[in-house]
C-alpha positions in Angstrom: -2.3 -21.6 -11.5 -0.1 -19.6 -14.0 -0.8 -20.2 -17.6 2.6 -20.0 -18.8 5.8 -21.3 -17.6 9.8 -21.3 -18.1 10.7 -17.7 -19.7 6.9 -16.7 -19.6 7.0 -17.2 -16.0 10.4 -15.1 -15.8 8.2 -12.1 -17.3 5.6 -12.2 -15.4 7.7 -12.1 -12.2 9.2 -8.9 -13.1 6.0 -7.6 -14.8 4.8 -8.3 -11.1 8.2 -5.6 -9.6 7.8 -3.4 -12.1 3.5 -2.9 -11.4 5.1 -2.3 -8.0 7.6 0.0 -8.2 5.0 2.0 -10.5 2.7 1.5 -7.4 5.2 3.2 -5.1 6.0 5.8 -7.6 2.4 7.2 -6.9 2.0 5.9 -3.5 5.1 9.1 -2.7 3.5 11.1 -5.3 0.6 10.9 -3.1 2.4 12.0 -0.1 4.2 14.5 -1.9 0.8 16.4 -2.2 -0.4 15.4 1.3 2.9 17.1 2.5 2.4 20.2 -0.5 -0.9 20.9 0.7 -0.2 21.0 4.2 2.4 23.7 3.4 5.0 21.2 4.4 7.0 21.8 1.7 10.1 20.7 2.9 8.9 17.1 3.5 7.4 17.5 -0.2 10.8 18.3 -1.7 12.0 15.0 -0.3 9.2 13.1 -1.5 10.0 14.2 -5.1 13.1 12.4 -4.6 11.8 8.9 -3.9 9.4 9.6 -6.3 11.9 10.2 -8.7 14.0 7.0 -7.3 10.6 4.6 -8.0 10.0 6.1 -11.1 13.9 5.5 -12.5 13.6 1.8 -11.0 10.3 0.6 -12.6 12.4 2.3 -16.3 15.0 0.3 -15.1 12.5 -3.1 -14.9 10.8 -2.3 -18.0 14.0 -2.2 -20.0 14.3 -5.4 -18.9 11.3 -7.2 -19.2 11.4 -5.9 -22.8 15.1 -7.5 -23.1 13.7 -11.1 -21.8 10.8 -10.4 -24.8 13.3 -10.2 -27.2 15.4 -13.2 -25.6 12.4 -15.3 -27.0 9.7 -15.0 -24.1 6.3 -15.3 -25.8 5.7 -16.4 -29.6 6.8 -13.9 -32.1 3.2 -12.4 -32.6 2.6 -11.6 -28.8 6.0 -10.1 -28.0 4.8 -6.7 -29.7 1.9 -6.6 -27.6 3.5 -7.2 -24.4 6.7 -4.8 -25.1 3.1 -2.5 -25.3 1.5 -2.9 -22.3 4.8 -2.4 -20.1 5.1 0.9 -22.3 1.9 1.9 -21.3 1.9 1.0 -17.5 5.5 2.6 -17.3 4.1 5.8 -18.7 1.7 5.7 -15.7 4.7 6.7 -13.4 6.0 9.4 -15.7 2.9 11.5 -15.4 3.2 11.3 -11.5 7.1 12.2 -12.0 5.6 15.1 -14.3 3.0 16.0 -11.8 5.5 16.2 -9.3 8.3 18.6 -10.9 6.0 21.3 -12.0 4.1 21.3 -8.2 7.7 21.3 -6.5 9.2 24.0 -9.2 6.1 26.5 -9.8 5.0 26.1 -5.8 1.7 27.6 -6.4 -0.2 29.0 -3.9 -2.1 26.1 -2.1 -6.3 26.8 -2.0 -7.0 26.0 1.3 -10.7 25.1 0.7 -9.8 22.7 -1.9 -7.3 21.0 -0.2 -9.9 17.8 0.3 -11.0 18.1 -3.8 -7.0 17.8 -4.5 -6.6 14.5 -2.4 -9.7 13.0 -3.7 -8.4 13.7 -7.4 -5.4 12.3 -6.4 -6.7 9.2 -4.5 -8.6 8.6 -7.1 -5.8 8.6 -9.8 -4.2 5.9 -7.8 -6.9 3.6 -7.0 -7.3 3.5 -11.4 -4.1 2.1 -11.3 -4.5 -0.3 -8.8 -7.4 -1.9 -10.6 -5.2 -1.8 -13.7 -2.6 -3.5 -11.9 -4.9 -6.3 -10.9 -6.1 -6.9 -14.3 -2.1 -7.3 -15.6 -1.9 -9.7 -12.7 -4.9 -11.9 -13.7 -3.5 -11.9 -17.3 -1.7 -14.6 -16.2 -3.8 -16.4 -14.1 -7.1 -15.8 -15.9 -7.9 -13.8 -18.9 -11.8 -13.7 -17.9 -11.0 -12.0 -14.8 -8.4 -9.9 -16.3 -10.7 -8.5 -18.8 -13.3 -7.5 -15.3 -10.3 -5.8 -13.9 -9.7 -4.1 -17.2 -13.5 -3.1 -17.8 -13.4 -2.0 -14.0 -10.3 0.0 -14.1 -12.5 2.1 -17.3 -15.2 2.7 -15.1 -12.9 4.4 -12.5 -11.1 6.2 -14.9 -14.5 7.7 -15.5 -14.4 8.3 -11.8 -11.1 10.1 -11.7 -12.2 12.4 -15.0 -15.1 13.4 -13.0 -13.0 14.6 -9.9 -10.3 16.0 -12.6 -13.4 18.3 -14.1 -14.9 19.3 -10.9 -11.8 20.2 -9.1 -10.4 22.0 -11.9 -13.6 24.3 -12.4 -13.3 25.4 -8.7 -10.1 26.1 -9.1 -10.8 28.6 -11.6 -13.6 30.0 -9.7 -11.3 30.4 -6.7 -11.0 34.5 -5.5 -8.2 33.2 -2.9 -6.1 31.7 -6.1 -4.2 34.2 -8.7 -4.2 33.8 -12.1 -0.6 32.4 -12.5 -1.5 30.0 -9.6 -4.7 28.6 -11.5 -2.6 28.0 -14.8 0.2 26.1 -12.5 -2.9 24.3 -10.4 -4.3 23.5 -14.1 -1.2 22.0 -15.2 -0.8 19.4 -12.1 -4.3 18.5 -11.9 -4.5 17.7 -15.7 -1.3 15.8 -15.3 -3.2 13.8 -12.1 -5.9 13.3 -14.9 -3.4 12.1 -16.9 -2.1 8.9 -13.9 -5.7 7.4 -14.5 -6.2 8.3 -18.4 -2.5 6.1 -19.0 -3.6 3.6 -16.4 -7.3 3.0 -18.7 -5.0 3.1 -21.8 -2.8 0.2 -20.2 -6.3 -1.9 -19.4 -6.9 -1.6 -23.3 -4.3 -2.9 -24.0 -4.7 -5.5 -21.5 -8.3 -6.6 -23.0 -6.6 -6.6 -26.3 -4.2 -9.6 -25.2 -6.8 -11.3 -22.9 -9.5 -11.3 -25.8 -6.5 -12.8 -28.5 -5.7 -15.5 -25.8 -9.5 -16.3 -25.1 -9.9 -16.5 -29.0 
């Protein structure tokens, strides 16, 4: 059963589109690279689009949920740390949008044995923010189980950092990749990274609120 209700409620409903429309954002992002490393790069450049679409429509959501905040939703001393947490979880799709541009516009070579290493780096981005996303669910539902989900979502960040630093050190030892293509490979997998190290910094933020409600 919710916690809150009347304009609460309101916020959590769009909270609840805008986690989903970050979802998508990186759910095409995802296919994107599918599509990029499978030298389908026609079906990538149209990915970028709807990446680009899902990425403009959960901005769109987080303008307004931090509108309703300043309408009055949540006491005065919480607002600030909700107007946060949107922040953070909206800057979760910007590093796929980032990732994105400089793989369509650099189009570096793709290392065909570490085609596997890239969608495990990637997979694993996203399933960080799925955890996240869970944990800004239970918020309000259950601040015990949101602070799990949070604590969770910083283990598999740990996950994702892991694939980040192992992929990233083959790619530099790579004798099919050039040099300009392992600086452009470093740049998107470091912005990957980046999917799972905003989506920890969101669960922070998260265990900040659910530990101030628990009191």
């Amino acid at each position: 059963m919710p916690i809150f209700g009347g304009k609460e409620n309101n916020v959590f409903e769009v909270l609840d589109n805008h986690l989903d429309a970050v979802e998508k954002t990186l759910t095409k992002f995802k296919e994107l690279v599918e599509a990029y490393v499978d030298e389908e790069f026609e079906k990538a450049e149209k990915k970028v689009k709807e990446v680009e679409n899902f990425e403009r429509e959960a901005d769109s959501l987080r303008r307004g949920i931090e509108s309703m905040l300043y309408a009055g939703a949540f006491l005065p001393t919480n607002r600030g740390d909700y107007a946060r947490l949107v922040e953070l979880i909206d800057n979760v799709a910007d590093a796929a949008e980032s990732a994105s541009h400089v793989l369509i516009l650099a189009r570096p070579k793709v290392p065909k044995s570490l085609k596997d290493e890239i969608l495990k780096t990637v997979g694993a981005a996203l399933k960080t923010y799925l955890e996240l996303k869970k944990s800004v669910i239970a918020l309000d539902e259950d601040v015990d189980e949101a602070l799990e989900y949070a604590k969770s979502t910083e283990k598999l960040e740990e996950i994702s950092d892991e694939c980040e630093r192992d992929l990233l050190g083959k790619i530099f030892e790579s004798e099919e990749l050039s040099t300009y293509a392992k600086l452009i490979w470093n740049q998107i997998v470091t912005k990957i990274g980046d999917i799972s190290d905003r989506a920890e910094d969101a669960s922070d933020q998260v265990m900040l609120i659910a530990i101030k409600r628990r009191g």
